[in-house]
N, C-alpha and C positions, 0 to 999 in steps of 0.2 A: 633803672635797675633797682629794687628792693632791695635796701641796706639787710645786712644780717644783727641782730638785736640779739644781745648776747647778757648773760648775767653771771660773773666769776668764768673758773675757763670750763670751755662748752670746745670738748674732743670731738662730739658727735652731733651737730645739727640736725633738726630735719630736714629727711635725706629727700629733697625733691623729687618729683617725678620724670620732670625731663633735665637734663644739665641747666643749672641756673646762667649762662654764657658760653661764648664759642673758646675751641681749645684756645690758646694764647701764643700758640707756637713755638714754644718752649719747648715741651714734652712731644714733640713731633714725630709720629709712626704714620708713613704714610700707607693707603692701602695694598696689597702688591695690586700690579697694573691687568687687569681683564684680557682675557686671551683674544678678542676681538680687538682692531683698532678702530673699528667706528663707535663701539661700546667705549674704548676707553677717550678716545675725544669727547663723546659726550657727556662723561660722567667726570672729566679731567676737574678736580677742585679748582674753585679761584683761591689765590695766594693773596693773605695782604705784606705788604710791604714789611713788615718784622718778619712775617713766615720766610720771606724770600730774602731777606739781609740775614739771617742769623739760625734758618734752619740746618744746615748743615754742622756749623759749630754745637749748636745746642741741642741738636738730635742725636749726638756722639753721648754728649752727658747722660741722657735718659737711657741709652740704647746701653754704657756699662753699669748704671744702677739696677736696670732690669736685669740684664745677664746674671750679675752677682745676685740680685735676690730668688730671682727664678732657681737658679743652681740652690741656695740654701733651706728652697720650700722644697725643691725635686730632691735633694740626700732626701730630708725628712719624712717625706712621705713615701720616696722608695723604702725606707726605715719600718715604717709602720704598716706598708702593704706586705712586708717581707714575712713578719712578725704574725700577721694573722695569715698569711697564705696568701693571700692574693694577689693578681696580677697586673703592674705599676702603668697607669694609662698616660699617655700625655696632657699634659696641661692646656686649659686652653689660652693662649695669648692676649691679654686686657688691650684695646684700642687703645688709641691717644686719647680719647673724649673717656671712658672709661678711668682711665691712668687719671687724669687731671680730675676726676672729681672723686676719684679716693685721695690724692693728696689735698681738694679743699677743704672736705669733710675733716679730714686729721687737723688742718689746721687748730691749735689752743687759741683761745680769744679769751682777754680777759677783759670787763672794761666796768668794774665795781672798784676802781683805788680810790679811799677814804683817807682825808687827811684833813682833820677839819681845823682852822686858824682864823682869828681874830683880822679882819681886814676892815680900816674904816669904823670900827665900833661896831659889827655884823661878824654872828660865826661862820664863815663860809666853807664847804670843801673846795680849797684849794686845786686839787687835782680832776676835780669833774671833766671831762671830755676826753681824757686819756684813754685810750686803747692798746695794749700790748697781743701780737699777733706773732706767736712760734711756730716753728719749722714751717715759714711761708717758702723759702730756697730750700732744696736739698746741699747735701755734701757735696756733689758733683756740681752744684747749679752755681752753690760757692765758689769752688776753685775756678770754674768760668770764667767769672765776676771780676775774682782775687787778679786774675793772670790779668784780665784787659786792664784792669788798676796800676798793677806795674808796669805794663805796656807803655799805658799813659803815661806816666814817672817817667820812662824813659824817653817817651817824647818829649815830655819839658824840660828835661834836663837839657836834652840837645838843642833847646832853641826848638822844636819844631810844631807847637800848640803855638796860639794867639796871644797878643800881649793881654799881661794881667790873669792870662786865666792858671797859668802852673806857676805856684809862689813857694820859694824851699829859704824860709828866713833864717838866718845862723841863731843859736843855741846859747844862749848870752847867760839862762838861770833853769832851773829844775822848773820842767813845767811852762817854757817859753819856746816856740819852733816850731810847731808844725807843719809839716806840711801841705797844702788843699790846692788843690785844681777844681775851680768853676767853671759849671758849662750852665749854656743859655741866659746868665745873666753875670755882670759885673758886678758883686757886695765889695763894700768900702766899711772896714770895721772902724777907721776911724777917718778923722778929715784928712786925704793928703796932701803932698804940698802943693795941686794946683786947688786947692780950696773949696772939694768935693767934699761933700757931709759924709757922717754914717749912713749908709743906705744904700741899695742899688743907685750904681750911675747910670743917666737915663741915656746920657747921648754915648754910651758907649755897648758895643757892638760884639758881644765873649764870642768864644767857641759854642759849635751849638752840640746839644745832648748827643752823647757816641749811641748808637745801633742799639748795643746789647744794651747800654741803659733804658732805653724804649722802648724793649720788650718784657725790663723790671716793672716798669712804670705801668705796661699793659694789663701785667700780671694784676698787681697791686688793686689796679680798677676793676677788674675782670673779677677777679676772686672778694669786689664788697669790700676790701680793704680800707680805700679812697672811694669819696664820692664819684659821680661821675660828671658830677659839675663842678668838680677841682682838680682838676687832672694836672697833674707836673709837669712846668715848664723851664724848670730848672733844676739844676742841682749843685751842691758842693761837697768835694768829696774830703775830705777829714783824715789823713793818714797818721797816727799814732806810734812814738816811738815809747819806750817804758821811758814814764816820769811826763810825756806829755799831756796834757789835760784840757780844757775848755773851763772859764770862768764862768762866774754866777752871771747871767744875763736874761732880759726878754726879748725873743727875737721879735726883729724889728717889724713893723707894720707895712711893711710894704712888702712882705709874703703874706699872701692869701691864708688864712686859714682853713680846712687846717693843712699842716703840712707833718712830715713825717723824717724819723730817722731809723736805717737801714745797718744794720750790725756785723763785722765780717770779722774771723780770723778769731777774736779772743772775745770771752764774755768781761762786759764792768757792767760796774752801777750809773746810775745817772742819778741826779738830787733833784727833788726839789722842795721848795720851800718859797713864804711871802716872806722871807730873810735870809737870806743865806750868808754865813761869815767866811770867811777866810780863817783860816787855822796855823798856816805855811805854807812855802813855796809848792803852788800844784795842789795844797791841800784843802780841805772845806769842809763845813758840817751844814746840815739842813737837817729840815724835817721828816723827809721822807725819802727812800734810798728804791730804787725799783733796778732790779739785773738785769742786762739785756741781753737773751743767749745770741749766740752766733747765728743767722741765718735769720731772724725775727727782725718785725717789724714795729715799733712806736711812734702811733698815731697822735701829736700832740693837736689840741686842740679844746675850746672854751676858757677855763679857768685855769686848766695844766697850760695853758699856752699865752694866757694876760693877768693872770694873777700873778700866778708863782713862779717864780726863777726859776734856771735849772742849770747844771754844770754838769760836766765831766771829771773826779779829780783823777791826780797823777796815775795813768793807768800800767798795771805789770806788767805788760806784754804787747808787741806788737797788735793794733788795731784799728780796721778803716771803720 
């Protein structure tokens, strides 16, 4: 698949000729079914396995974001047919392959962030390989997301996820607690007491990726986001209370680069820098500060990913 090569944010690529990938099955409008049924057995699409776990859930999201928008194009131009006289036509209906490449077109890409720092006795930009990708989820695509996050939450809380993988630590200082559920692999942020390093544990066995995250993940590759010879096989999920934060670190070398982080619920900043200090509890200063809105994607990767640190500090507001 041919990467999209983007300079500062590009709202409008060029617009290919045919879809650059298959819908994702996210945005799911199936055809109505052909008045024959020999015609419709044989024209009956094949399903892949996300279509078929998660089309009906996620065909609900698409089907009220369209409702609502079609309703606020149809006032308007009933409006403006009224005004010169003439008489209000029906719209015509956008496919699912349609739908999906007007929202990859909208996609913002940014991936020009300059930060340039003394590393080694060399000026280096620090952040080279960064990429920030807005409104990749819609509204609807969020709350989806948001609800199976709590779902989960409330599976771990009961005991009913895998050991190791839903951790809820008590609250000991500002900026200490969070909560994360890993799927597909076990991270060890520090040594435990059976004498496991920092790192993925090898000989151990997490929960594997939930549905709907596999058809984020599809997205993500589908839409150029991710290569498509690094495709995600894990995840940990980050639940933020206000005052929670994430420390100056480099994540570790035993994720593949590059990898990426997914924004939900409240926009922060993220740091970074080839220093980053501590300021106070959950607080920090660096060199370069980039927002993540809600719904958007951050591509970490090259120098943004083994250069320079990056943290979270204490954020306002509830954030996965």
């Amino acid at each position: 698949v041919e990467r999209v090569v983007a300079t500062g944010w590009d709202s409008d690529p060029a617009a290919p000729r045919h879809l650059p990938f298959e819908p994702s099955g996210w945005d799911s409008d199936p055809p109505p079914p052909p008045p024959q049924r020999q015609q419709a057995e044989a024209e009956k699409p094949r399903m892949s396995w996300a279509d078929m776990a998660q089309e009906d859930e996620l065909a609900a999201a698409a089907a009220e974001e369209d409702a609502a928008a079609a309703a606020a194009d149809d006032d308007g131009e009933e409006g403006e047919e009224e005004e010169a006289g003439g008489a209000g036509r029906p719209r015509a209906r956008l496919t699912r392959e349609q739908r999906e490449l007007h929202r990859f077109r909208n996609v913002l890409r940014k991936d020009d962030f300059i930060c340039l720092e003394r590393v080694k006795g060399q000026l280096v930009n620090i952040l080279a390989g960064l990429e920030l990708h807005a409104g990749v989820f819609s509204t609807a695509e969020q709350k989806r997301i948001v609800d199976c996050v709590y779902g989960l939450q409330e599976m771990g809380k009961r005991g009913e996820l895998g050991d190791r993988t839903y951790t809820e630590p008590e609250k000991w200082m500002r900026g200490k607690g969070r909560v994360t559920i890993q799927f597909g692999c076990c991270y060890n942020y520090a040594t435990d007491r059976k004498g496991n390093p920092p790192g993925i544990i090898r000989t151990f066995v997490s929960d594997p990726i939930p549905e709907l995250f596999k058809v984020m993940i599809k997205r993500l590759v589908r839409w150029r986001i991710l290569p498509t010879d690094c495709v995600p096989d894990s995840c940990i999920v980050n639940m933020y209370d206000p005052g929670d934060c994430i420390p100056p670190h480099i994540d570790s070398h035993d994720f593949v680069r590059p990898f990426c982080t997914v924004s939900f619920l409240s926009e922060c900043d993220i740091l970074f820098g080839s220093s980053l200090k501590i300021a106070g509890p959950g607080e920090f200063t660096g060199s370069f500060a980039i927002p993540l809105p809600v719904g958007s994607v951050l591509v970490i990767n090259g120098n943004g990913a083994d250069v320079a640190k990056h943290c979270v500090p204490a954020v306002p507001s509830k954030r996965l």
